[in-house]
C-alpha positions as CSV (number, residue, x, y, z in Angstrom):
1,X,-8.9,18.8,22.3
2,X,-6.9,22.3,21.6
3,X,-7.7,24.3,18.7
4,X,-7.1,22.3,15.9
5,X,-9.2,19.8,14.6
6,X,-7.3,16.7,12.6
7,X,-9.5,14.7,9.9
8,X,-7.7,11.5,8.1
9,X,-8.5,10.0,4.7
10,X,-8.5,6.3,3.5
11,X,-7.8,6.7,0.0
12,X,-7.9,2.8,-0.8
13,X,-10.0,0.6,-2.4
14,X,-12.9,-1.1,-0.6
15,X,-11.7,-4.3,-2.4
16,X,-10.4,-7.3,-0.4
17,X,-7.1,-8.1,-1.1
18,X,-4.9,-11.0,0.4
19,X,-1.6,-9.1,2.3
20,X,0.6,-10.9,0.2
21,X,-0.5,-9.6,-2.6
22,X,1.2,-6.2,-1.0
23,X,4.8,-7.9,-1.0
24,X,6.5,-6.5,-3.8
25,X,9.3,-9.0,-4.6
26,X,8.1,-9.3,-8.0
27,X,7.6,-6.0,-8.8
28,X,11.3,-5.2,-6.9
29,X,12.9,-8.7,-8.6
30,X,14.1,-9.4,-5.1
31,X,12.7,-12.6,-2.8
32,X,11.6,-11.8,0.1
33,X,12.9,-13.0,3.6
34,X,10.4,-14.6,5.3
35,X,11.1,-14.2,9.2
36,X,7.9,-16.1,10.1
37,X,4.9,-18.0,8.8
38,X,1.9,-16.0,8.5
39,X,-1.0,-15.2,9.7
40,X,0.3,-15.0,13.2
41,X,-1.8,-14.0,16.2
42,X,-3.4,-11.3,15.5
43,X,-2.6,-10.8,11.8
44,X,-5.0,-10.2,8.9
45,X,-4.9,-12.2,6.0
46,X,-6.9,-9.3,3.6
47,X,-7.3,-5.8,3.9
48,X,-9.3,-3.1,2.7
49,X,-10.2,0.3,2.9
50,X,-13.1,2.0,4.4
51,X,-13.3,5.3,2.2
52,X,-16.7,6.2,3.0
53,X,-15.4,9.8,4.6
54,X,-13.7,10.4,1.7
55,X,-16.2,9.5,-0.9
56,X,-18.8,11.4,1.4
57,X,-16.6,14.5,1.4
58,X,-14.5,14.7,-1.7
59,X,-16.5,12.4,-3.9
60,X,-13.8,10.2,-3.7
61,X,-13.6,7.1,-6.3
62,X,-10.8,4.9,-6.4
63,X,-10.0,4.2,-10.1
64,X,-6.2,2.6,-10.2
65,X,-5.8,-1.2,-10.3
66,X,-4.0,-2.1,-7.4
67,X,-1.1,-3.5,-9.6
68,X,-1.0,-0.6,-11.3
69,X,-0.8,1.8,-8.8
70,X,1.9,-0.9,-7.3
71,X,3.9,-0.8,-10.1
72,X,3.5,2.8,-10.2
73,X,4.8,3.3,-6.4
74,X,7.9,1.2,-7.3
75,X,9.0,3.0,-10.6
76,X,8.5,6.3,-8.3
77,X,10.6,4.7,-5.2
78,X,13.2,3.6,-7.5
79,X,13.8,6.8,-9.4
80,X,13.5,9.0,-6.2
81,X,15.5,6.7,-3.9
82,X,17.3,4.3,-6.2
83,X,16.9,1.2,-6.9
84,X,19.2,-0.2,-3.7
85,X,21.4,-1.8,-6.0
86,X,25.3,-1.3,-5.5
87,X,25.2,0.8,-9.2
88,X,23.3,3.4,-7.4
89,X,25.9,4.1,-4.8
């Protein structure tokens, strides 16, 4: 490796959650287009997070509600990109 040394951080939630619960078409009051059925081959149906480096070295504990910190990402998206309505162009 050369001289610099890379560490990464999960800062999730060690909490199962279902993937769809990560579509935001309510939160965006859009429907989603669903391409394909899922799972396919090789997908996950939950994910979570292993934070255990970051809890070991930052004392890390995840205290947002995933909806909340969903909600949260989407009021921030919308007022730094727009909401990807035609108004906003």
């Amino acid at each position: 490796m050369g001289l610099h040394s890379l560490e990464f951080f999960n800062l999730g939630n060690t909490l199962h959650v279902p993937v769809s619960d990560l579509v935001l078409e309510n939160l965006l009051k859009v429907k989603a287009k669903r391409v394909m059925k899922l799972p396919r081959n090789g997908d996950v149906l939950f994910t979570h997070a292993n934070i255990s480096l970051a809890q070991r070295e930052f004392g890390y504990k995840p205290m947002t509600d995933l909806q909340i910190g969903l909600k949260k990402f989407v009021r921030w998206y919308e007022k730094y990109y727009g909401s990807g309505k035609k108004s906003d162009y």
